[in-house]
C-alpha positions as CSV (number, residue, x, y, z in Angstrom):
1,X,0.0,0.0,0.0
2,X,2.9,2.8,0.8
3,X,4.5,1.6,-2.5
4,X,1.2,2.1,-4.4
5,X,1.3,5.8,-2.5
6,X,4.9,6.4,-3.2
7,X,4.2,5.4,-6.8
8,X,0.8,7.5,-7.1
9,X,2.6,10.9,-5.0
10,X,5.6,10.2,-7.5
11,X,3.6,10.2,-10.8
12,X,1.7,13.3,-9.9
13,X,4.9,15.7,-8.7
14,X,6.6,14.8,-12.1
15,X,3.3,15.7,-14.4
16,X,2.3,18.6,-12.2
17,X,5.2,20.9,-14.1
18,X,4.2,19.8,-17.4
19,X,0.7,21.4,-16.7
20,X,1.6,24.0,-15.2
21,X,4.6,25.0,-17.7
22,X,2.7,23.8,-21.0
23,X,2.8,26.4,-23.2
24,X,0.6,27.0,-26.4
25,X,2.9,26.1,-29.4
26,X,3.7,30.0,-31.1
27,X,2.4,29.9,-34.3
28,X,5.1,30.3,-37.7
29,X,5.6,34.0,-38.0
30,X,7.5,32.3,-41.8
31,X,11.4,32.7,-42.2
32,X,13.3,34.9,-40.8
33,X,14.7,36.9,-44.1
34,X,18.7,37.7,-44.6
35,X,19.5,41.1,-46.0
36,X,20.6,38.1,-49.2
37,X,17.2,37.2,-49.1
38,X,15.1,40.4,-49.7
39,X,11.6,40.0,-51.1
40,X,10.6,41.8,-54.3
41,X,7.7,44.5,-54.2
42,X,4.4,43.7,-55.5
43,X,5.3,44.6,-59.4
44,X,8.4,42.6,-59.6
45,X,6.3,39.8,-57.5
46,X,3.5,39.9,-60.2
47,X,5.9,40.4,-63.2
48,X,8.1,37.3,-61.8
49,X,4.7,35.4,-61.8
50,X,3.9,35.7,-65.4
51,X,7.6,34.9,-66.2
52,X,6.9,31.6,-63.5
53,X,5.1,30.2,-66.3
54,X,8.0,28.5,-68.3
55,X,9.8,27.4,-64.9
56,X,6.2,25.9,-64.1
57,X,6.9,22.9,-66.9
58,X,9.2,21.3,-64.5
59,X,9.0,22.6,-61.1
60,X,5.2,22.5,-61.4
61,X,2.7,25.1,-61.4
62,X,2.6,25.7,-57.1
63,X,6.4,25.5,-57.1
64,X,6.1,21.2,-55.6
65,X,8.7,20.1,-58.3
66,X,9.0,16.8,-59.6
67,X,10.8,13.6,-58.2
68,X,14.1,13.3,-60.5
69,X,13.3,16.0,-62.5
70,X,12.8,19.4,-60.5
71,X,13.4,20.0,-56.5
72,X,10.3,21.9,-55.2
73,X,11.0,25.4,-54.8
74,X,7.9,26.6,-52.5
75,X,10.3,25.0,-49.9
76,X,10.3,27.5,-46.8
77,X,13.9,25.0,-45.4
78,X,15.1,25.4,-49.3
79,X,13.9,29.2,-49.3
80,X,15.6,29.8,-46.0
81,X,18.9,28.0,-47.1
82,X,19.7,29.8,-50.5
83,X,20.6,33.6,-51.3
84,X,19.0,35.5,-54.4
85,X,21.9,35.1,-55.4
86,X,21.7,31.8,-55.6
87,X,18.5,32.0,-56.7
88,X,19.6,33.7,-59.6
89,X,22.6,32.3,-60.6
90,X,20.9,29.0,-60.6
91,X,18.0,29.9,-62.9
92,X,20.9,32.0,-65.1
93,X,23.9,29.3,-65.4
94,X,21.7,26.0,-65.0
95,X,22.6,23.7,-62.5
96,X,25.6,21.1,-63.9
97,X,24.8,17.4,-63.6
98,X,21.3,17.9,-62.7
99,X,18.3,18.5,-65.3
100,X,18.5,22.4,-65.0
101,X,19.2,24.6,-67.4
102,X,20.6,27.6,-68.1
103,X,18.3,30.5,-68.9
104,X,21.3,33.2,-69.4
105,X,19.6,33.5,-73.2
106,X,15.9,34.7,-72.8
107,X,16.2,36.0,-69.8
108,X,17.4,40.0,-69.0
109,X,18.8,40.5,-65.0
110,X,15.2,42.2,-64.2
111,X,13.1,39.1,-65.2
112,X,15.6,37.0,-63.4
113,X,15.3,39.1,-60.1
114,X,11.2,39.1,-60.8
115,X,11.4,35.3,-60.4
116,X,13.6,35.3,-57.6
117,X,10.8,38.0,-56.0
118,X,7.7,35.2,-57.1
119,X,9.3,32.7,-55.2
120,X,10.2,34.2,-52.4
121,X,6.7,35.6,-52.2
């Protein structure tokens, strides 16, 4: 019987601080941006949109990609990882020994930073 007490007395000081220290989970505020990571404003955003269309082919229409062909790019964790930069370069040079390629030849800097600005949006 004092072991059933001890036991009872024991489970009930170590879940006593859970309840009382349980805190409501905060709810994603998004990513934290770099200063490398600027979004666009709302023209470049809707200008990179329009120019999402031939990107879409591969990395699908919502950004989700497509297993061995495209990564997804709506990825927060990818978005979070990579500079514009990056962002650009990528889209620019292509990506060697993988399926992308490079758009250096239809595509001026200001369309390239208008993509960068879609996505990041």
């Amino acid at each position: 019987m004092n072991r059933l007490r001890f036991l009872v007395l024991a489970l009930i000081i170590v879940m006593s601080p859970l309840s009382v220290t349980a805190k409501p989970k905060k709810k994603d505020a998004g990513p934290v941006l770099r200063a490398d990571q600027a979004d666009g404003d709302a023209g470049q955003v809707s200008a990179g949109e329009a120019a999402y269309t031939m990107c879409a082919s591969c990395h699908g229409p919502e950004g989700d990609g497509q297993t061995g062909l495209a990564p997804r790019l709506n990825s927060q964790t990818f978005l979070a990882a990579v500079s514009n930069d990056f962002l650009t370069e990528t889209i620019r040079d292509g990506r060697p020994g993988s399926n992308m390629v490079p758009w250096y030849g239809g595509l001026g800097d200001a369309t390239l930073r208008n993509i960068v600005a879609y996505l990041r949006s």
